[in-house]
N, C-alpha and C positions, 0 to 999 in steps of 0.2 A: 842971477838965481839966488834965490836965498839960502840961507846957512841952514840945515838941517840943527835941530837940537840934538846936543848927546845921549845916545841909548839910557846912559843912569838918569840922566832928569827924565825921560819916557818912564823912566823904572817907578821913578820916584812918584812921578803921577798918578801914575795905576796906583801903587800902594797907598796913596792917602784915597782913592776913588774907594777903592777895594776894602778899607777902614770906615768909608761911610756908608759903603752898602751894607757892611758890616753894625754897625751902632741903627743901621735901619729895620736890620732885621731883629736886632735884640727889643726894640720897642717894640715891631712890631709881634713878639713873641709875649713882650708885659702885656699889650691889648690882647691876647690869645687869653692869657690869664684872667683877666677882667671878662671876659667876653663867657668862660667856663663859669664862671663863681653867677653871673648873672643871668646864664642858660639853667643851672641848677637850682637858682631862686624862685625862676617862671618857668619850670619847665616845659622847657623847650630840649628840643633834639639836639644834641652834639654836634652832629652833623646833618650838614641840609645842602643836599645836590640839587636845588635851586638855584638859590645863591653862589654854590659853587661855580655852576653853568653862569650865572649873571655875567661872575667875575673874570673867569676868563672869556669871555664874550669882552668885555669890556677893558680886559690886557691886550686882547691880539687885536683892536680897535687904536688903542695906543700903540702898539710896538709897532705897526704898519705906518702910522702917523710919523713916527720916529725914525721911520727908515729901517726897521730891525725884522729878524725875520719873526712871523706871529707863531710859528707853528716852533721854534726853538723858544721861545719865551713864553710860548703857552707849558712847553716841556718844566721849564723850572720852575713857573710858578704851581704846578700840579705838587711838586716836590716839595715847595716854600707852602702849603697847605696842607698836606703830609705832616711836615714839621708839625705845624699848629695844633693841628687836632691829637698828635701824640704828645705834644706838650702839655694840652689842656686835660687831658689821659694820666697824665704824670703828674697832674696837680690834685686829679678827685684822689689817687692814691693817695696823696701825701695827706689829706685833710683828717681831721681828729674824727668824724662823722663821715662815714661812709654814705653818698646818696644812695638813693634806692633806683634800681634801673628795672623799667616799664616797658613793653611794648605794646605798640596796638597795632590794630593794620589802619594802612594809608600814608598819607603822608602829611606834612605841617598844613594844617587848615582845615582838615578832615574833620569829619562829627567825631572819629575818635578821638582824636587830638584833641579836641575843643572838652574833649571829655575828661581826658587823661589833663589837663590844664586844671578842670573844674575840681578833681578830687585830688591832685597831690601838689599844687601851686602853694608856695609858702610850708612848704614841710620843714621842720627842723635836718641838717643836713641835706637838702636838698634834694631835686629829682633828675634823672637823664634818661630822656625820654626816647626812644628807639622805633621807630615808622619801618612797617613790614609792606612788601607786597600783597602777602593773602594772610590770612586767620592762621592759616598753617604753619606757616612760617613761624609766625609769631611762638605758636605752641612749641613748635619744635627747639627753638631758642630757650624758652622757659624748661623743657623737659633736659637739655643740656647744659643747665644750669648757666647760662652767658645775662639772663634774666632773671630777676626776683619777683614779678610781676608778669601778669598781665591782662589786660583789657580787651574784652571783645563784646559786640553788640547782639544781645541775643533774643530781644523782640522789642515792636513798634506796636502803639496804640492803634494805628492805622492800618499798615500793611502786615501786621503777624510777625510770627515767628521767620528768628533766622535759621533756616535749616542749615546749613553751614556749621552754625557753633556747635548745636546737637549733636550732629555726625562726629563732630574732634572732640567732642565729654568723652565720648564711648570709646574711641581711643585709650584713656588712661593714662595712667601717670601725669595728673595735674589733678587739685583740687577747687572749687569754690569757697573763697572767703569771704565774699562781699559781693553788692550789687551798688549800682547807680541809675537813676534816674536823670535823663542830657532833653532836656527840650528841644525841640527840630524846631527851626524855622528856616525854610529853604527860600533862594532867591532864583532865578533863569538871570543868567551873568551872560555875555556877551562882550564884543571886544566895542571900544569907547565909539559913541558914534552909530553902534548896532541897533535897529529898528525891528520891533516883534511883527512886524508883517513880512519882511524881507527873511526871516530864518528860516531853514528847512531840516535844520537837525541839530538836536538836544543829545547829549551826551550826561551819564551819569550811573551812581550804582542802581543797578537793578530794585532794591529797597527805597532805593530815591522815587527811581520812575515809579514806582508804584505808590507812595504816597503823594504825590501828584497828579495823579490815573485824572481827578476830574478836571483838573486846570488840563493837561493835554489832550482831552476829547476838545475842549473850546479851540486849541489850533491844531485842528487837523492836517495843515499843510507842514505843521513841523514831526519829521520823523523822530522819534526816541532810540535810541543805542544807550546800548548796557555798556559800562566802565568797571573797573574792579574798585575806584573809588570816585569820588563825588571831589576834590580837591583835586586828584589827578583829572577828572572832564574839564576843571579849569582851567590849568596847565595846558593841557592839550589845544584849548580853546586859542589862551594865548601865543602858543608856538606854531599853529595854524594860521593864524594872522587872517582868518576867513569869516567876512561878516554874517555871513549864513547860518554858523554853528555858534552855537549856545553850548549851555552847562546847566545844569542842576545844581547849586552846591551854596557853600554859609557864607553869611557878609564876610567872614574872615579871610576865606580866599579869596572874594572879590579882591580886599582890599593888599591880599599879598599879591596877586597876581595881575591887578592894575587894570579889572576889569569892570564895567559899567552892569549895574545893578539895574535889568530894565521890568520885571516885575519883584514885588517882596510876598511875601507868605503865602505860595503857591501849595502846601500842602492840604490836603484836603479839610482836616479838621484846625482850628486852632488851637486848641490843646493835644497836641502831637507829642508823644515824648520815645523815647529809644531807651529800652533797659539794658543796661551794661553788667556783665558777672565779671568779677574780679578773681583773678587764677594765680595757682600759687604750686607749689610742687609739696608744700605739706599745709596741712591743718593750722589754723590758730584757734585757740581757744575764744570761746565765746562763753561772756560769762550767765547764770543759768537767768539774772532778771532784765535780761537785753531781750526784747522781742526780735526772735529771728525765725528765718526760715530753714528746713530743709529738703536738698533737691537729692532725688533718688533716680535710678533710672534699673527700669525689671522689664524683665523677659518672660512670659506668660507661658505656663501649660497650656500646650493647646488642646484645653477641651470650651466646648461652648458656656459662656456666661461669664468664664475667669473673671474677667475684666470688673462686672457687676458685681461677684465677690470683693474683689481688691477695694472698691468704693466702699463696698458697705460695711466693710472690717473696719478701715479705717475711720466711717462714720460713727462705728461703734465705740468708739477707742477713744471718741470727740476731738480727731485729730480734722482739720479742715485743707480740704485739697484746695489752695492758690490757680492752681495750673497743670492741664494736663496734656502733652504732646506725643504724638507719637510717632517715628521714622521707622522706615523699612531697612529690615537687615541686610547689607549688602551679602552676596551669594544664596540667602535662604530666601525665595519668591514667597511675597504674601505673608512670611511674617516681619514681627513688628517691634520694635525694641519703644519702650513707654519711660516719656519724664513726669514724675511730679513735683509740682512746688507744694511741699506740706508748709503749714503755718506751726512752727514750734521746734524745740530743742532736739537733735536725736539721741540725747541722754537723758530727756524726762519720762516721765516712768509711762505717760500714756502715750509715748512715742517708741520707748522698748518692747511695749507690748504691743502695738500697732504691726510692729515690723518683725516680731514674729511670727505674727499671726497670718504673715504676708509669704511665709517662705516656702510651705508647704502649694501655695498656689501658682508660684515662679520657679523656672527653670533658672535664673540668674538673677540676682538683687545686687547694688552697689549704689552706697549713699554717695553722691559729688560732694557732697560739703554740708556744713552749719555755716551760717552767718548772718551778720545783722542786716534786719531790713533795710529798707533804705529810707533813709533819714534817723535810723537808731542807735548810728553805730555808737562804738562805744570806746572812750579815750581821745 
């Protein structure tokens, strides 16, 4: 029988193993660092429970391989990822430029994302970008200040207005400082291999489906289902593993989510675009030779014609209505709280007298914001 080694060289061995898992995790803590400083360049999200899920998919593939238990090494590496992201947390503190932190809703690949990428990528001090479940959320983050930012979609050339956003203006406590213009070009993704005869259900945001509406009359054999996002239908797509179900959603989640692109520009119009308002919890100045806009939202006397007053004051005033919405008040039936997009400053003089003239006609008035058009900003 062979001679056992002694307990101290057992001891000894652990302690230099224990020294390289050690100098393993410290590198792997300097790529943490690298990995922040290059998420804040491209803004990209902090964190991504994609990848997350990849990765320990991909630990308890190996620890079973290895003979180890998957579900105890799944446990620390959850913790060893923990680390990372409060390391990379610890490093935007330290920087001499604070980034600025955005949310949008959805998740990495989403039209907001793609959007939130288009307007703060390359910012001086950088971005961190923060992915919500709903609109609300997102607001709600920004009103308790964990946000400096935020981004939501508030109409399409095609399918209209997002009633969503409008409902949380009225809410309160956030302003409009900005808008964006994101071009939509929508793909039908499916899993590699997927055939557009063979599907029978499309998954995507409700705003998806319906700038689509004419490409899905042509396959009627494919069912449409609403998603709360158009990246999340693709996810979905992929973790279904089902060659039948589709997605609505951008080449970018095709290409994060590894799925096959089997039609491209499925939206009804090719010049489709999605307008984005930029939200803030106070004002920025806008300076007075920036062409911008202002959004207001009033609550009407209800006597008959109000409405055709409020236009024709404002036409008098040579102030130009952009856009006019109107959402029903929740508990009061049948009436109607009204947005407008005015075209011009709400501190120039044919705009203070506009919105005077506006008040005796309204039971409630509140301006959302100034800011620059899009494509005027300014700085």
């Amino acid at each position: 029988m062979a001679e056992l080694p002694d307990l101290e060289t057992l001891r000894i061995g652990i302690e230099r193993i224990d020294a390289e898992i050690l100098d393993a995790l410290r590198r792997r803590m300097d790529l943490a660092d690298d990995i922040a400083r290059t998420k804040l360049a491209a803004a990209s999200p902090l964190r991504d429970p994609t990848r997350e899920d990849l990765v320990l998919r991909k630990v308890r593939e190996a620890a079973t391989s290895h003979g180890l238990d998957p579900h105890e090494i799944e446990r620390i590496y959850r913790l060893i990822m923990d680390m990372s992201v409060a390391r990379q947390q610890s490093l935007i503190q330290r920087l001499d430029t604070t980034p600025l932190r955005v949310g949008y809703p959805g998740i990495e690949g989403s039209y907001s994302h793609i959007a939130a990428r288009q307007r703060y990528t390359g910012r001086p001090g950088g971005v961190l970008l923060n992915g919500f479940e709903t609109a609300r959320e997102v607001l709600d983050s920004l009103r308790r200040g964990e946000l400096d930012l935020a981004l939501l979609p508030i109409e399409n050339t095609s399918a209209g207005s997002v009633s969503e956003t409008y409902d949380l203006l009225a809410d309160g406590g956030v302003t409009i400082i900005g808008e964006l213009l994101s071009q939509v070009d929508h793909r039908l993704l499916g899993l590699p291999g997927a055939r557009l005869e063979d599907l029978r259900t499309v998954l995507s945001h409700p705003q998806a489906l319906a700038q689509c509406e004419a490409f899905l009359r042509k396959v009627p054999w494919i069912r449409p289902l609403p998603e709360s996002d158009t990246s999340g239908a693709a996810l979905k797509v992929r973790e279904r593993h089902d060659p039948t179900v589709a997605a609505i959603a951008s080449e970018t989640a095709a290409q994060r989510f590894g799925l096959q692109v089997l039609v491209r520009d499925i939206q009804q119009a090719s010049g489709d675009y999605t307008r984005f308002v930029e939200l803030a919890r106070e004002a920025t100045p806008v300076p007075p030779d920036v062409p911008c806009k202002t959004t207001l939202t009033i609550v009407l006397e209800h006597r008959p014609g109000t409405l055709g007053q409020v236009l024709t004051a404002l036409a008098q005033r040579g102030v130009n209505v952009a856009k006019l919405e109107s959402r029903p008040i929740p508990g009061q039936p049948w009436e109607y709280r009204f947005y407008l997009d005015l075209e011009g400053h709400a501190a120039s003089a044919s705009m203070v007298a506009a919105l005077q003239d506006l008040e005796p006609l309204t039971s409630a008035m509140r301006v959302l914001g100034t800011y620059p058009r899009a494509g005027s900003e300014h700085g």
